[in-house]
C-alpha positions as CSV (number, residue, x, y, z in Angstrom):
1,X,-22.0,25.8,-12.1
2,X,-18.5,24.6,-12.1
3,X,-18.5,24.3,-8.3
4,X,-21.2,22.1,-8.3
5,X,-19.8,19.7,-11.1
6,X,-16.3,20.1,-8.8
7,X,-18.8,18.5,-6.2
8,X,-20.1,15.6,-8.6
9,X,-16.9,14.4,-9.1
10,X,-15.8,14.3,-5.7
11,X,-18.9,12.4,-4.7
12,X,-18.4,9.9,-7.6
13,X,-14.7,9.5,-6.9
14,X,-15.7,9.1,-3.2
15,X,-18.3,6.6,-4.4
16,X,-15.9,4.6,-6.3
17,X,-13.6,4.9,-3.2
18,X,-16.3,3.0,-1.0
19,X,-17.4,0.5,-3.7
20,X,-13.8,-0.3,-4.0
21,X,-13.3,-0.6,-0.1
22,X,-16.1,-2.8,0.1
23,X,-15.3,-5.0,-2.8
24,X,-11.6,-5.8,-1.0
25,X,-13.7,-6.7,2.0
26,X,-15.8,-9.2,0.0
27,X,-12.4,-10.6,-1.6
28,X,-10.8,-11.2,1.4
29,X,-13.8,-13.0,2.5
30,X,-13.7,-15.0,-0.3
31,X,-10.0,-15.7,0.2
32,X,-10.9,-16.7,3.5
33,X,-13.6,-19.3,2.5
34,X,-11.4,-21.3,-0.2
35,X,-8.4,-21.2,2.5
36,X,-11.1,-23.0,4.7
37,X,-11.7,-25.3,2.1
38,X,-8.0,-26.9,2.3
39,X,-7.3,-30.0,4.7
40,X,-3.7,-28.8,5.3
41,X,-1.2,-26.0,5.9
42,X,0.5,-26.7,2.9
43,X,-2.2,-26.2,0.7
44,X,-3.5,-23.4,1.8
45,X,0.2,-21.8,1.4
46,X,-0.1,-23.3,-2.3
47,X,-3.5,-21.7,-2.6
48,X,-2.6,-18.4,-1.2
49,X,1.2,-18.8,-3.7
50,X,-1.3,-19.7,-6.9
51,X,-3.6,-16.3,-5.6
52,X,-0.3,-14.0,-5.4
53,X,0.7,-14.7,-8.4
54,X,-2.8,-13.7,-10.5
55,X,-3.1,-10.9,-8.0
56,X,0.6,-9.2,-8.6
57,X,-1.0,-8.8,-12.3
58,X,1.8,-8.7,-13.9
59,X,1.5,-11.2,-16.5
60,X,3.2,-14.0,-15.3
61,X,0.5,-16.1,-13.3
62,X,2.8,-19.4,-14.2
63,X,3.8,-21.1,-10.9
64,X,8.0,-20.0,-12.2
65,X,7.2,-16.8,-10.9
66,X,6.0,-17.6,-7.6
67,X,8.2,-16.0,-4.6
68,X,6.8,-18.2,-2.0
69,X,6.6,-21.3,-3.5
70,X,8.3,-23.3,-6.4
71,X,6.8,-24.3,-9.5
72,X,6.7,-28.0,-8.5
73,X,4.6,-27.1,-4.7
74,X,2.2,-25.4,-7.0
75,X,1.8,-28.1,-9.6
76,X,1.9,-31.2,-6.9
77,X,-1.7,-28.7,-5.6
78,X,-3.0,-28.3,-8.6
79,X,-2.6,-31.9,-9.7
80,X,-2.0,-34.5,-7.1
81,X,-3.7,-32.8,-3.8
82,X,-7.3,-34.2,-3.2
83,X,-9.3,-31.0,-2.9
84,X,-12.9,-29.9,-3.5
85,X,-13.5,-28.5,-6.9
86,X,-17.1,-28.6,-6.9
87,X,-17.3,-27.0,-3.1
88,X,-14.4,-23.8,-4.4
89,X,-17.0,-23.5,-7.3
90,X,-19.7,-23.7,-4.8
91,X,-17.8,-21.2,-2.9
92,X,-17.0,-19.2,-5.8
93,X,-20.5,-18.4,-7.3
94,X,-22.0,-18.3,-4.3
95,X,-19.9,-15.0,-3.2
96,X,-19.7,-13.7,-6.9
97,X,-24.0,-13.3,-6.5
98,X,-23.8,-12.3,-3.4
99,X,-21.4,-9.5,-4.4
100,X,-22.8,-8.3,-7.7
101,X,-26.6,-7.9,-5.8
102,X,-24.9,-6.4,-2.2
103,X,-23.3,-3.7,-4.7
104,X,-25.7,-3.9,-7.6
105,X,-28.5,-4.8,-7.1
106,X,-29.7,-3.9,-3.4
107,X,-29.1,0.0,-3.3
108,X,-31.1,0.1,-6.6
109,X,-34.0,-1.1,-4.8
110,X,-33.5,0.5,-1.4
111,X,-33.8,3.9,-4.1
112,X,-36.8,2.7,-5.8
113,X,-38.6,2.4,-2.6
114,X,-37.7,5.5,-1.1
């Protein structure tokens, strides 16, 4: 009995594991797609600065904290530089639905047709 709940957790930890793995993948392809989105070199460095800075989670996402940029780079981007809202929102929700049924919502109904 308390081998085969040993082996239940190791599956579920191994199944978190992959989810995990596969929800970097999706990310990065996301990060990918708004870099895309930018006209320039410079603002997809102010893009990728703005992205370190909620991804380092430390709780500091103002553009002070920035180690790549300074706060001013990151305001003129957020501000000044003529970007696509709409097509990053575009971008945005399009990958989030795509993610939640790839993870979600597909295995459940390759298993209910099995």
């Amino acid at each position: 009995m308390i081998a085969l709940e040993s082996q239940n957790m190791r599956e579920k930890a191994w199944n978190i594991e992959i989810k995990a793995r596969e929800m970097l993948a999706h990310a990065q392809e996301l990060v990918y797609s708004l870099k895309a989105l930018m006209p320039t070199q410079y603002q997809k460095d102010n893009l990728e600065a703005m992205l370190a800075l909620f991804l380092e989670a430390q709780g500091h996402p103002l553009p002070e904290h920035s180690q790549t940029k300074s706060p001013s780079a990151i305001s003129r981007f957020l501000n000044i530089n003529p970007w696509s809202t709409r097509e990053m929102i575009r971008v945005v929700r399009s990958w989030a639905l795509q993610t939640v049924f790839n993870l979600y919502l597909a295995p459940a109904q390759n298993t209910a047709l099995k």
